[in-house]
C-alpha positions in Angstrom: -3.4 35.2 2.9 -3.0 33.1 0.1 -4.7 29.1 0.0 -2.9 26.2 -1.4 -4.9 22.7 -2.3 -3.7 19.9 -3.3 -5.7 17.8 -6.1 -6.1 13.8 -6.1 -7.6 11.5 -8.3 -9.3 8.8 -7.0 -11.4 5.9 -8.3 -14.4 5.0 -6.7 -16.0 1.2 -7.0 -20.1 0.4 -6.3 -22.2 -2.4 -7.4 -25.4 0.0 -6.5 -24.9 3.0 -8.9 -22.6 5.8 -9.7 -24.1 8.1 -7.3 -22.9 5.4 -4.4 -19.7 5.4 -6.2 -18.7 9.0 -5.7 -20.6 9.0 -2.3 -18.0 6.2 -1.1 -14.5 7.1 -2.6 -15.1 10.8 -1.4 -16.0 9.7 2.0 -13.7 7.4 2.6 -11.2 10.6 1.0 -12.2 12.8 3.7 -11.1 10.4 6.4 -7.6 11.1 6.1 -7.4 14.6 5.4 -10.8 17.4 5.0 -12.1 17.6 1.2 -12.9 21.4 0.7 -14.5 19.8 -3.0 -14.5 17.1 -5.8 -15.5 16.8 -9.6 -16.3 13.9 -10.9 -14.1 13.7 -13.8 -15.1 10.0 -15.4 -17.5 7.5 -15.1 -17.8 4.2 -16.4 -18.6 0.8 -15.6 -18.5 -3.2 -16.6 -20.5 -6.2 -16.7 -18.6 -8.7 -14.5 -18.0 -12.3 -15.2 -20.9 -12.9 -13.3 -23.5 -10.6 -14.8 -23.5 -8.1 -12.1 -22.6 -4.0 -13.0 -19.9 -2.2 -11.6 -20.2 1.3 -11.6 -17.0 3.4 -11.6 -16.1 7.0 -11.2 -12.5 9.1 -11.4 -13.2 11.9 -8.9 -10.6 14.7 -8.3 -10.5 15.4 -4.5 -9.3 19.1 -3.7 -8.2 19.2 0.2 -6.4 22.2 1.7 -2.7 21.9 2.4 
């Protein structure tokens, strides 16, 4: 029996660190439907008017369909 996924990307936000980035956008994922994996795909990040970091990370979520 064959498996289909299908493949999201999502963007995950943290003021903590890349690490809490992933942790919360792939969470937060698995809420509506199961992940079976992710990649992270991208990360980057920004200095806000304010002087605090945002991290930032483009995940691919794969969940079964």
């Amino acid at each position: 029996m064959a498996s289909q996924f299908e493949v999201v990307e999502l963007v995950g936000l943290s003021n903590v660190s890349s690490s809490e980035a992933i942790k919360s956008v792939v969470l937060e994922s698995n809420k509506t439907k199961p992940v079976a994996w992710f990649e992270v795909i991208e990360e980057r990040g920004r200095v806000t008017q304010d002087g605090q970091i945002e991290f930032q990370v483009k995940v691919k979520v794969g969940r079964k369909i």
